[in-house]
Wavefront OBJ file of the C-alpha trace (Angstrom):
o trace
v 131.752 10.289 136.183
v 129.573 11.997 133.609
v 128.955 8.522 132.124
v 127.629 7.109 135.267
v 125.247 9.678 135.965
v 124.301 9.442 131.990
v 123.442 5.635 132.802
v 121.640 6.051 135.771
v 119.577 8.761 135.638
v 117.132 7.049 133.192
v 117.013 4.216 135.422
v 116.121 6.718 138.342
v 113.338 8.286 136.353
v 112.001 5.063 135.389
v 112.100 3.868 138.867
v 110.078 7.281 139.474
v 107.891 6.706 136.980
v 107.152 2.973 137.920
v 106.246 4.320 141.600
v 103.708 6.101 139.982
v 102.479 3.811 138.179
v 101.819 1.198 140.736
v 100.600 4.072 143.234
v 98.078 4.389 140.452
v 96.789 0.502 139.833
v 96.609 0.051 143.656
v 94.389 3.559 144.073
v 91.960 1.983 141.318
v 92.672 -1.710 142.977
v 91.003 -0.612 145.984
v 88.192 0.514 144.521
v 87.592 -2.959 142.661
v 88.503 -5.358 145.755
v 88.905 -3.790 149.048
v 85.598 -3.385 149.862
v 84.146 -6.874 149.354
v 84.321 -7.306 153.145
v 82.345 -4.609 153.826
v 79.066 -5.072 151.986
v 77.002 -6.900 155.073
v 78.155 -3.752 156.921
v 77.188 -1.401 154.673
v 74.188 -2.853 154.227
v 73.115 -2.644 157.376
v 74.341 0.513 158.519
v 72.739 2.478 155.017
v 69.486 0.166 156.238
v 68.918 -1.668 152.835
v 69.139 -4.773 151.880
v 72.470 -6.842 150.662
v 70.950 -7.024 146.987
v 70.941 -3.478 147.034
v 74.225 -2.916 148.188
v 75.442 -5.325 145.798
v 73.680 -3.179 142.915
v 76.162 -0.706 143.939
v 79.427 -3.124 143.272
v 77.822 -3.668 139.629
v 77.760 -0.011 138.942
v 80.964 0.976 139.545
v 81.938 -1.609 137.556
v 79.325 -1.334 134.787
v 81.247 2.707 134.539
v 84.396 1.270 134.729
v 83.662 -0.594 131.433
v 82.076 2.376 129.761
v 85.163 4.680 130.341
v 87.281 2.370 129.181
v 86.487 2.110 125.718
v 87.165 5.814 125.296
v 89.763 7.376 127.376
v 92.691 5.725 126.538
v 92.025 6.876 123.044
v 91.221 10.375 124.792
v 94.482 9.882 126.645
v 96.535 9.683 123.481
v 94.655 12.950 121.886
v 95.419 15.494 125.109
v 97.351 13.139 127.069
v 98.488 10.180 128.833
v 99.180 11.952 132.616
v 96.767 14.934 131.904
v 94.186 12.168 131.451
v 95.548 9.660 134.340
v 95.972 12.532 137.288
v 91.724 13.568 136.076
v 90.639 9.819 136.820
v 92.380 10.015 140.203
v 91.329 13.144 140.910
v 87.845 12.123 140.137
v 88.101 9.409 142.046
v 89.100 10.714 144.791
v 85.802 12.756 144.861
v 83.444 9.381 144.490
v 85.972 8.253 147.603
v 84.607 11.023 149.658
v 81.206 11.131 148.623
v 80.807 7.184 149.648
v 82.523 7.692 152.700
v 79.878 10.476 153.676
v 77.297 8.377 152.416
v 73.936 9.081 154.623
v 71.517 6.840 152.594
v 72.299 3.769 149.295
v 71.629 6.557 146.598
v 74.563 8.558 147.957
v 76.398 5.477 147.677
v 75.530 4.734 144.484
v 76.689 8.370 142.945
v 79.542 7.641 144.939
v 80.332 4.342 143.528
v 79.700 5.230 139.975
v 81.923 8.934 140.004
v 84.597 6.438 141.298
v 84.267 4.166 137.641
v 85.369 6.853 135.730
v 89.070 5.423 136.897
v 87.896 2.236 135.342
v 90.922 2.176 131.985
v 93.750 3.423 134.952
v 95.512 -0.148 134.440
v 95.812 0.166 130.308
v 96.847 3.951 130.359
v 99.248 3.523 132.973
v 100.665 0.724 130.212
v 100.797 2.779 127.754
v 102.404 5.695 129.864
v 105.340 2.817 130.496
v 105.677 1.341 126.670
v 106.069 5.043 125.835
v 109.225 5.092 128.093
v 110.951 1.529 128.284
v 111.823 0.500 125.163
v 113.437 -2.393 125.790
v 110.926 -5.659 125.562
v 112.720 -7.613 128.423
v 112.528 -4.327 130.688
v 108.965 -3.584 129.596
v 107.593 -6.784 129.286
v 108.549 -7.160 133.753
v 107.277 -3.982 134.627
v 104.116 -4.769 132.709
v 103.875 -7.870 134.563
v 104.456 -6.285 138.197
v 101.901 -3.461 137.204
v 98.978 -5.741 135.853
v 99.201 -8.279 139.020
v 97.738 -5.233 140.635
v 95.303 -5.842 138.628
v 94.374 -9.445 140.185
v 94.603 -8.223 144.062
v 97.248 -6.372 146.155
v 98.601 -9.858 147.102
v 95.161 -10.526 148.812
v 96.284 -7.420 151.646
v 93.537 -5.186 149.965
v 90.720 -8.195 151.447
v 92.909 -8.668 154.427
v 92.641 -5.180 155.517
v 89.444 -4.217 154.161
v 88.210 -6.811 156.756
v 89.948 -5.438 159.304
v 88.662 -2.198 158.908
v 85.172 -2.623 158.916
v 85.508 -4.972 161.750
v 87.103 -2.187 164.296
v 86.065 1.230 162.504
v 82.865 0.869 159.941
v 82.745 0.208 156.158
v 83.558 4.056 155.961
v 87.209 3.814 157.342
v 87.605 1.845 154.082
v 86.402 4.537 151.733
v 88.759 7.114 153.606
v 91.784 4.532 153.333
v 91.021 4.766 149.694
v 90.705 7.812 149.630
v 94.306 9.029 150.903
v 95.861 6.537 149.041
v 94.403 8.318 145.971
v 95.575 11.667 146.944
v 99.524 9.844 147.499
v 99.098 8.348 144.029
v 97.633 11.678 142.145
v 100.852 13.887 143.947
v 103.193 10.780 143.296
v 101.632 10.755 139.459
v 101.771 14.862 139.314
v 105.371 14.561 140.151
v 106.836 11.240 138.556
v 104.593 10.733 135.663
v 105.941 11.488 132.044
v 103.306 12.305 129.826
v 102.997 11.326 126.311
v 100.787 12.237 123.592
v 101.402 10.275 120.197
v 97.995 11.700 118.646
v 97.970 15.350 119.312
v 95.945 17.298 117.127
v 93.592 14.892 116.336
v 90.202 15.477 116.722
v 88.535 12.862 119.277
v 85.661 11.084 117.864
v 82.610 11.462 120.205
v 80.140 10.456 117.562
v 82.083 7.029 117.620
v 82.020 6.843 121.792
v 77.930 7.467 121.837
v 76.661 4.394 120.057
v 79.726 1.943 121.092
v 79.123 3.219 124.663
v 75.280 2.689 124.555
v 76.095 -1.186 122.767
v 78.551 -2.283 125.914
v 76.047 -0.524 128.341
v 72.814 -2.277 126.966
v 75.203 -5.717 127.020
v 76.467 -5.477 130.555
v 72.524 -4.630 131.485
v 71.582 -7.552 129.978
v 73.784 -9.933 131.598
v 73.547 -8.242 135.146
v 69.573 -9.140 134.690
v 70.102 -12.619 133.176
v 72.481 -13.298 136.442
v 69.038 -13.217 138.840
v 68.357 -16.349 136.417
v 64.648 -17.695 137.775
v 63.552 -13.782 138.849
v 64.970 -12.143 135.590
v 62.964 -10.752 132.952
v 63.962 -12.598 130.149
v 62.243 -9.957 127.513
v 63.999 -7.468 129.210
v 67.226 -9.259 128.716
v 66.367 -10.105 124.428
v 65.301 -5.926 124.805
v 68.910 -4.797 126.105
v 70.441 -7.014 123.313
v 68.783 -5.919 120.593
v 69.449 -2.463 121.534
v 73.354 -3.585 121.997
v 73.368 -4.905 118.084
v 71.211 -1.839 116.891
v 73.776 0.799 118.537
v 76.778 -1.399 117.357
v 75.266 -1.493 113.657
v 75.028 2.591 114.269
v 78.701 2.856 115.384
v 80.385 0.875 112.338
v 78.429 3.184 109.851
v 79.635 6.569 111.934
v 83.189 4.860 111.958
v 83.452 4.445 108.449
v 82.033 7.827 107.537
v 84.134 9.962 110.183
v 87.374 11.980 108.614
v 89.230 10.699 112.644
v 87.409 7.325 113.837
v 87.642 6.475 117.351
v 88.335 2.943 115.431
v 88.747 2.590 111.603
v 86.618 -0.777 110.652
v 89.765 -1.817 109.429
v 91.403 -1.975 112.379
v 88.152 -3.780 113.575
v 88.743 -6.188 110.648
v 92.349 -7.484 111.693
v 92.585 -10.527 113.673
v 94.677 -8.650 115.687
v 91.826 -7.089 116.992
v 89.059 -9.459 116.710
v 90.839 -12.269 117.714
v 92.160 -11.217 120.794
v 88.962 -9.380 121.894
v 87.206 -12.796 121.751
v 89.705 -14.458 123.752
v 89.603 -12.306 126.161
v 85.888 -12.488 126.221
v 86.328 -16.101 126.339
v 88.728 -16.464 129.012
v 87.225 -14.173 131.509
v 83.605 -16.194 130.808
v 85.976 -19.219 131.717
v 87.429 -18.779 134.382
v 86.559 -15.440 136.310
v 83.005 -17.048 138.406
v 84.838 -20.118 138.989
v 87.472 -18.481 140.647
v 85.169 -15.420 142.510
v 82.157 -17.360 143.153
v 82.156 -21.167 142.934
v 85.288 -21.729 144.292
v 83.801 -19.526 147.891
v 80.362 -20.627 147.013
v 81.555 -24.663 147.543
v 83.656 -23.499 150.650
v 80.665 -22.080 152.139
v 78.245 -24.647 151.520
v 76.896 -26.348 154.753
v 74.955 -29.260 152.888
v 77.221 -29.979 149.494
v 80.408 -27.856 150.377
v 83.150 -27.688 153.388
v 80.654 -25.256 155.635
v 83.611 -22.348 156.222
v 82.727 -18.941 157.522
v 83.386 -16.365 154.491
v 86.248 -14.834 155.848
v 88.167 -18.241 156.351
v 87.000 -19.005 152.563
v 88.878 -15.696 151.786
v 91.718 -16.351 153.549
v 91.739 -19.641 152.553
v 91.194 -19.058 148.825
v 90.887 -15.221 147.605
v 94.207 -14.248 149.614
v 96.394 -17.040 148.249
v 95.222 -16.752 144.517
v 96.060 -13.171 144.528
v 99.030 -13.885 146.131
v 100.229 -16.122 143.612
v 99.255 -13.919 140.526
v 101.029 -11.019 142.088
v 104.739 -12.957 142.667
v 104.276 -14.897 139.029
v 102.719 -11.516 137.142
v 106.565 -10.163 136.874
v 108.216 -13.485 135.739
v 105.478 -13.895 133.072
v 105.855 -10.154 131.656
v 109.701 -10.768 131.275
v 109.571 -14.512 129.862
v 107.018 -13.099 127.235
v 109.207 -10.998 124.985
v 111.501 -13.798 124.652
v 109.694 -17.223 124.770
v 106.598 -15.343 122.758
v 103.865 -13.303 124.117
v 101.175 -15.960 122.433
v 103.448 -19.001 123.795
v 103.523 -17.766 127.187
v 99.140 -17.146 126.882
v 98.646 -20.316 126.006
v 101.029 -21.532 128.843
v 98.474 -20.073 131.354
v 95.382 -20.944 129.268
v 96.714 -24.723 129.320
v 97.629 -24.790 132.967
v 94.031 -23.251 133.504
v 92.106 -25.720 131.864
v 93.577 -28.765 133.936
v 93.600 -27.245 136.979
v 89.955 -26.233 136.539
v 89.091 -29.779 134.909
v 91.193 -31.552 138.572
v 89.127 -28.805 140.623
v 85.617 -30.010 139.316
v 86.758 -33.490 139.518
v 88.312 -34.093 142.413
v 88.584 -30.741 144.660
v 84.954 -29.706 145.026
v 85.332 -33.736 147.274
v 88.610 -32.241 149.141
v 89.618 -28.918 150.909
v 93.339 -29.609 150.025
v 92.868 -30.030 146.158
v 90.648 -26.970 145.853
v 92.838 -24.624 147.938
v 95.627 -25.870 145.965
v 93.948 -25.517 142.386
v 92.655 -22.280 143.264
v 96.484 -21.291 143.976
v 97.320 -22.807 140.461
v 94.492 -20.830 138.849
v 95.870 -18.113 140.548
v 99.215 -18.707 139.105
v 98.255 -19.541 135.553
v 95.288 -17.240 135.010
v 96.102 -13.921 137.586
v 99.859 -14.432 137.288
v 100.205 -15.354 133.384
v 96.633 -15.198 131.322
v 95.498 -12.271 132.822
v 99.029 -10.269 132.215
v 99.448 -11.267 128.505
v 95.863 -10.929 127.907
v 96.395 -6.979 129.100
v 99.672 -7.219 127.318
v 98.685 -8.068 124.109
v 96.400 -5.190 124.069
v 99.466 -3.046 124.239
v 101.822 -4.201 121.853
v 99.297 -5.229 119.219
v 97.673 -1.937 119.104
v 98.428 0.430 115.627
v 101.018 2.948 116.200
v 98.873 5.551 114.868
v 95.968 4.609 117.510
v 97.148 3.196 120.390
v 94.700 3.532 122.866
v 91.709 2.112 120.972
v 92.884 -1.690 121.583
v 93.204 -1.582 125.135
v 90.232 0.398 125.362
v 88.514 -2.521 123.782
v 89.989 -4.940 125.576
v 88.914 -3.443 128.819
v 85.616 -3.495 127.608
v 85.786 -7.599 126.692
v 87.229 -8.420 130.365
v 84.351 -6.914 131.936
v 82.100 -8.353 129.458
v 83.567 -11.935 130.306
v 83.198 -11.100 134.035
v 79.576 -10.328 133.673
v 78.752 -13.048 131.159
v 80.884 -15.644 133.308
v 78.509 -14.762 136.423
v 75.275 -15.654 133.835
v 76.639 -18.828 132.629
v 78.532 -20.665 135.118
v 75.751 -19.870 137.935
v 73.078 -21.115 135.706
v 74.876 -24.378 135.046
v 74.972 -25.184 138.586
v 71.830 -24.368 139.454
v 70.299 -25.996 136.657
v 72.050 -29.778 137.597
v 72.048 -29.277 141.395
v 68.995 -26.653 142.638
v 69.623 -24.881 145.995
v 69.409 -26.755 148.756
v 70.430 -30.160 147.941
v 73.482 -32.001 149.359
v 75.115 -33.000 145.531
v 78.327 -31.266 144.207
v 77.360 -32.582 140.212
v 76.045 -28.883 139.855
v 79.902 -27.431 140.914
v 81.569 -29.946 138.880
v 79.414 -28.993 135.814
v 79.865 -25.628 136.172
v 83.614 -25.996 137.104
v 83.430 -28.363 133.652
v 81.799 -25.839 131.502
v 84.238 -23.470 132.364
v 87.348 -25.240 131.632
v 85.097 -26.160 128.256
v 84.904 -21.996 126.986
v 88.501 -21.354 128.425
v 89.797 -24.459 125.976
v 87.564 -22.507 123.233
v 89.749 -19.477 124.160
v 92.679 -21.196 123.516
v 91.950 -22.664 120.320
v 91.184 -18.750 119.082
v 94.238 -18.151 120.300
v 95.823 -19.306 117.396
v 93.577 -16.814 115.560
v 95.460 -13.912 117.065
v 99.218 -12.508 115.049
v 102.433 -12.650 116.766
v 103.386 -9.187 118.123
v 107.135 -9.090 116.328
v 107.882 -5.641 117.486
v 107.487 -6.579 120.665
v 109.714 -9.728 120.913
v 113.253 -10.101 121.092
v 114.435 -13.062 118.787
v 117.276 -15.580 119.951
v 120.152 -14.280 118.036
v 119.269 -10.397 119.594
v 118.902 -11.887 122.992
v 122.528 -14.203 122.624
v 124.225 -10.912 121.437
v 122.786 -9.027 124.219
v 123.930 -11.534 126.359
l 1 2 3 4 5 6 7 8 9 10 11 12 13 14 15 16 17 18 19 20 21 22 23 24 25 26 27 28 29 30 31 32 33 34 35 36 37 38 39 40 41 42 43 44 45 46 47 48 49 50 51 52 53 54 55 56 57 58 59 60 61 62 63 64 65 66 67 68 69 70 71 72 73 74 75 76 77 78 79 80 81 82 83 84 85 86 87 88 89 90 91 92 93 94 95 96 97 98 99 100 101 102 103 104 105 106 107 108 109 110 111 112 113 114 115 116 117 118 119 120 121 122 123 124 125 126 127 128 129 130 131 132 133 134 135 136 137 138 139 140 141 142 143 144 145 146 147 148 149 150 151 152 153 154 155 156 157 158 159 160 161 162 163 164 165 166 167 168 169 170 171 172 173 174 175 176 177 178 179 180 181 182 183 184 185 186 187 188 189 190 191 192 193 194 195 196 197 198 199 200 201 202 203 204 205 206 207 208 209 210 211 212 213 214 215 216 217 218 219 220 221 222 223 224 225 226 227 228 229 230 231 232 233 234 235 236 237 238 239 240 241 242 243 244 245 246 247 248 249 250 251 252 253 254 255 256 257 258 259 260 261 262 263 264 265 266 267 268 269 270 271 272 273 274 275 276 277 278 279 280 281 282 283 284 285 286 287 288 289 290 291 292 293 294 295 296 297 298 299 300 301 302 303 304 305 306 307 308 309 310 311 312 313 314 315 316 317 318 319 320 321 322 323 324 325 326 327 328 329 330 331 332 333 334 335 336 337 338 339 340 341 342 343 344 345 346 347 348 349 350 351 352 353 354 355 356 357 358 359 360 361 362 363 364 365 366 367 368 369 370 371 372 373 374 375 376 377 378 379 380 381 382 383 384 385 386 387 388 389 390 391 392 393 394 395 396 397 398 399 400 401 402 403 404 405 406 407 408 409 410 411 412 413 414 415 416 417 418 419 420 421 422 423 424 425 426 427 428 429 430 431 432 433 434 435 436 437 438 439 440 441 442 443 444 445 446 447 448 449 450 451 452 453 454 455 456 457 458 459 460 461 462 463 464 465 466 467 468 469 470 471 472 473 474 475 476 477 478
């Protein structure tokens, strides 16, 4: 009898822990996607303009970004759940402080006090590698906890809709809001913590200049995205200023006693490699999946003429869907069939279905509803979970949390830089107003073009061997 409770009792606290977890990716979820519906609305009851209220989108994610290049490795220093519970908690505040919004400023101090959460998905990953040891174990809850990531199974849009259509755009911010308070008790109570680099002495010399370098990047591409009305010397400004603070963060990284990343670590294709493909991938796919795929739907002249909440029903819904029932299967094939294998899986099945979407689905409904589903499969439910993944398990024991600090940083970068490039594309072969789809399919084209360039660097990147179970360990196990 002492046996059984022996045996199950870690499986109870890991079923504890996993509740907290996921209570923790959907809070921050929320935040990301649930208030898409709600911009029109909030637009016109803060009496601005939707530009304006679309400003406030890119600033919560533009903080996101920033605060996830530092605190996971802040996370491993004073820990894992000490650091977790603050973003929620912090959250929580923006939460109420857009809800009482009287005016777009408040909304905007709102918006960016709720970024701070922005790295919940990677420290919640390593918070779980820290308990499951097991690859086949880890590698499924990984899965189910980064399809979060992609949507709440497309509910979060469902229901953000619904809200602001019977009780204002602020009934949203107070649904997020008590689902943050459930996930910060459920994390207070469940949550293990873990602290693999106490003592060490965190590096805020390093955060400065790399912070200022992704800031003065995401600035640039958010102006180069109003493509005709940007200010292009603006834009060469931001980048300059991106290389100049980079060039100052290498030399205080190589002269600090505790880096926030040792160049050599920045060195190592493990690094590098996968940072680019990230980069790569997101530039690749992300706008054709958020924004040309609705953009098409939408359009009365070259497109199928849909109202925008049947285009997110009709497309946003089921590709979240998808990602969030494949995520789990993907995360436990992984540490058997290969973490890389299984990438390039998704990468592949990308590519062609973007390459059949340009081709053929931006001419009919039923081919780009059912491409978006397989992007939604291969990219949400297998790219984007190995991508995250990878960050993880290829990550130096002694620093942990720098990788998939960095690699948060290169998915937003990809997001923002997709949203430059693929937009420009189709405006430059098809101009607004005119009745021809050749600027979608080039677009759709270019994309599948950088995500095949992401899968040739994929080869670049080392197999993570600690995290794999070989054949002959799985037969035995068997």
């Amino acid at each position: 009898m002492s046996d059984l409770l022996n045996s199950t009792k870690p499986a109870v606290r890991i079923g504890a822990l996993m509740t907290a977890l996921l209570a923790a990716c959907v809070a921050f979820q929320l935040n990301a996607s649930m208030l898409s519906p709600a911009l029109v609305s909030m637009a016109r009851e803060l009496q601005t303009d939707d530009a304006t209220i679309g400003l406030s989108q890119t600033m919560f994610f533009t903080t996101a970004a920033l605060f996830s290049v530092f605190l996971p490795r802040l996370s491993d220093i004073i820990g894992r759940k000490r650091v977790l519970t603050g973003m929620l908690v912090i959250m929580l505040v923006g939460t109420v402080v857009a809800a009482l919004a009287v005016n777009v400023e408040m909304l905007f101090v709102g918006r960016i006090i709720q970024g701070v959460s922005g790295p919940v998905v990677p420290i919640t990953l390593l918070m779980l590698r820290a308990e499951v040891t097991d690859p086949k174990r880890y590698g499924a809850m990984m899965g189910l906890i980064t399809a979060v990531n992609g949507g709440i199974a497309g509910i979060d849009a469902l229901a953000g809709g619904w809200l602001v259509t019977n009780h204002g755009f602020r009934s949203v911010f107070w649904t997020m809001a008590v689902v943050a308070a459930v996930a910060i008790v459920f994390v207070v109570l469940w949550a293990a913590n873990s602290q693999p680099s106490k003592g060490t002495r965190m590096d805020w010399w390093g955060v400065l200049p790399l912070v200022v370098s992704i800031a003065a990047l995401l600035t640039a591409f958010n102006e180069a995205g109003k493509l005709a009305a940007a200010n292009w010397l603006l834009v060469g400004g931001f980048i300059v200023l991106a290389l100049v603070a980079f060039a100052i963060f290498w030399t205080v990284e190589n002269r600090v006693a505790e880096p926030l990343v040792a160049t050599k670590y920045l060195r190592q294709r493990s690094t590098w490699a996968l940072l680019l493909t990230t980069l790569l991938t997101m530039t690749g796919v992300f706008a054709v999946a958020n924004g040309l795929v609705t953009s098409i739907a939408q359009n009365a002249d070259a497109g199928f003429s849909m109202e925008a909440d049947l285009a997110s029903l009709a497309f946003l819904t089921p590709y979240a869907l998808v990602g969030w029932l494949v995520g789990p299967f993907a995360g436990r094939l992984a540490p058997t069939l290969g973490y890389l294998n299984v990438l390039r899986i998704g990468l592949i099945g990308s590519i062609v279905s973007i390459v059949i979407m340009a081709l053929v689905g931006v001419h009919s409904l039923p081919v780009l509803i059912a491409t978006t589903v397989l992007i939604g499969a291969t990219y949400a439910g297998i790219g984007n979970i190995m991508l995250n993944g990878l960050g993880i398990v290829l990550s130096p024991k002694e620093n942990p949390g720098f990788l998939p600090g960095l690699n948060a940083g290169a998915f937003n970068l990809g997001a923002g830089l997709s949203f430059v490039v693929l937009p420009a594309v189709q405006i430059a072969v098809a101009p607004a107003g005119g009745t021809s789809t050749a600027g979608y399919t080039s677009a759709m084209l270019v994309g599948a073009g950088i995500t095949a360039v992401a899968l040739l660097v994929s080869f670049l990147i080392p197999k993570p061997a600690g995290a794999e179970v070989r054949p002959a360990e799985t037969a035995s196990a068997a």
